[in-house]
C-alpha positions in Angstrom: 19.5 -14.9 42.8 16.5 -16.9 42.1 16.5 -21.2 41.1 13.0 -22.6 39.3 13.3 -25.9 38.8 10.9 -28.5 38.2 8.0 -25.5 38.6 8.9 -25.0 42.1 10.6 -21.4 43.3 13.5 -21.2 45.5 14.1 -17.6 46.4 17.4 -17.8 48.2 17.3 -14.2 50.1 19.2 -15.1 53.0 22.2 -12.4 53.5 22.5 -13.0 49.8 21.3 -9.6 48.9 23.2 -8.1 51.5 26.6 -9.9 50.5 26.1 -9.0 46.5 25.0 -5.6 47.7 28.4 -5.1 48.9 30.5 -6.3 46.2 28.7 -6.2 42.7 25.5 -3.8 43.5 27.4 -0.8 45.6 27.3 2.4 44.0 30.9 2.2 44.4 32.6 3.2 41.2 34.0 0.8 39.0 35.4 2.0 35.9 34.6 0.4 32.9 37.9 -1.4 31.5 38.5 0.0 27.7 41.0 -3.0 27.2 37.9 -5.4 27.5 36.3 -2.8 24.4 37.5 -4.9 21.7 35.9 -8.4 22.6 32.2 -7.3 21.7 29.0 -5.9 23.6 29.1 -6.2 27.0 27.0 -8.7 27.0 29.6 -10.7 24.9 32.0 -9.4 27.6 30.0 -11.4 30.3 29.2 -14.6 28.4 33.5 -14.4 28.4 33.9 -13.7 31.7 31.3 -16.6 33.2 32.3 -19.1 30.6 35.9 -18.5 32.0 34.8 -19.1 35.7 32.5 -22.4 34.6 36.0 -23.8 32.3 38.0 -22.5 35.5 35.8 -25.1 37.4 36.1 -28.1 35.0 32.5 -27.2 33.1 31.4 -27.0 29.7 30.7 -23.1 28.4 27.2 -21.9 28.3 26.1 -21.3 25.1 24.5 -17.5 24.3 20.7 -17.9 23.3 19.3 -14.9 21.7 15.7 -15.7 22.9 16.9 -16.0 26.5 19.2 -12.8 26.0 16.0 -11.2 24.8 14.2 -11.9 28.6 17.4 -11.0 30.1 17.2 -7.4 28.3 14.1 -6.8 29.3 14.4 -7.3 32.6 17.1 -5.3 32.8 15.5 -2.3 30.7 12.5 -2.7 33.1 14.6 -2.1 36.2 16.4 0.6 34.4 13.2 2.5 34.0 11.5 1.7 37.3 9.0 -0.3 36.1 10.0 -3.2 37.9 11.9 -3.0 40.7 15.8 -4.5 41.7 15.1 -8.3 41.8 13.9 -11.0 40.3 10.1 -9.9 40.0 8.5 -11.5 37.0 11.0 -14.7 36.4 8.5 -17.1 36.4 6.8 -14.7 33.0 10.1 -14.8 31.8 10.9 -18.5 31.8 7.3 -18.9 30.7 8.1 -16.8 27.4 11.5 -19.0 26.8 9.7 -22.1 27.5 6.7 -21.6 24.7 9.3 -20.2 22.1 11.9 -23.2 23.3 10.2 -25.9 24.3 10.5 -27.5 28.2 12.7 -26.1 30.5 14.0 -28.4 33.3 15.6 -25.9 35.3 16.2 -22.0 35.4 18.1 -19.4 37.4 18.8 -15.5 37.0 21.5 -13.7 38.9 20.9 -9.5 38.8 23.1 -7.0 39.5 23.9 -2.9 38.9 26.5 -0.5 39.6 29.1 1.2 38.0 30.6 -1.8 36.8 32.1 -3.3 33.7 32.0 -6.9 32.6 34.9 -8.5 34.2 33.3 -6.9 37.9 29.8 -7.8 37.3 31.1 -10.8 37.1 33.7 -11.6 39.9 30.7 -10.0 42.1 28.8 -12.7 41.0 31.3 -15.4 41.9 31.8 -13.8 45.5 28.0 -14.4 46.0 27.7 -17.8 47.2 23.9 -17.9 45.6 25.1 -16.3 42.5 28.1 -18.5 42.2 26.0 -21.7 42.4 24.1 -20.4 39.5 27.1 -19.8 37.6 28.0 -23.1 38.3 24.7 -24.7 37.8 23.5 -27.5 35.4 22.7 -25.5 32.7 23.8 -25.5 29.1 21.9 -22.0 27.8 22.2 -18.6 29.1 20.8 -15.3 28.0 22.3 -11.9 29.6 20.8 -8.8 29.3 22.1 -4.8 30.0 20.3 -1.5 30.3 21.7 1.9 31.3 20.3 4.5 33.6 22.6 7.0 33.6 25.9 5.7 34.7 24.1 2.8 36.6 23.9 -0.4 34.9 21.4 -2.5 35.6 22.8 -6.5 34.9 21.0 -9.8 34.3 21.7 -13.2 33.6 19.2 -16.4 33.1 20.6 -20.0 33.0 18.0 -22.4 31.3 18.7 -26.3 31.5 16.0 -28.3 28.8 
């Protein structure tokens, strides 16, 4: 879980990573829910699933960006192939990237995750985080979410972007 806003970085490590390690990163097995199949990617699945928690809470819906998703994708293809590690290493690049194809961002956060998980358990593993949550719950009006495979591990992102 990492916040930029206003250019400064808040890396919110504390027990975080241990907590979301336990209930969305474990290599536990969680099988992927074919009921969920027919709503779209899994991406799609995700945007459904947060957008339920934010409406759950009284906020408006993110709205999917393609040029944030496209970010989110990479990261998550980069840590799929070990050439980035599990975290949130290059976020700053990333939100650089949105902000020159979108114009100013006031305010960015990513969430990351991997497991054997589906959509709906990425998901609720992110809203058991306390960090993660906040993000899910943050001022933000775009999101982008990203997947990548490795093997049967999936490797997760999401990146909020307020302008």
């Amino acid at each position: 879980m990492l916040i930029l806003k206003n250019r400064r970085i808040f890396v919110l490590f504390v027990a975080l990573f241990a907590v979301f390690q336990a209930s969305a990163c474990s290599r536990s097995t969680v099988a992927r829910d074919s009921s969920t199949a027919g709503r779209g990617s899994l991406e799609e699945q995700i945007l459904f699933y947060t957008n339920r928690f934010r409406q759950s809470k009284g906020l408006k819906p993110l709205q999917l960006d393609a040029t944030i998703s496209q970010q989110a994708r990479n990261h998550s293809k980069d840590m799929a192939n070990g050439s980035t590690g599990f975290g949130h290493e290059g976020f700053e690049d990333r939100v650089a990237v949105i902000s020159k194809k979108m114009g100013r961002v006031a305010g960015a956060a990513e969430n990351v995750a991997y497991g054997t998980l589906d959509a709906e358990s990425v998901v609720n593993g992110w809203i058991k985080s306390p960090g993660h949550r906040k993000n899910m719950l943050g001022d933000y009006t775009l999101i982008g979410i990203g997947a990548a495979d490795k093997g049967r591990i999936t490797f997760f992102t999401q990146v909020f972007i307020k302008q």
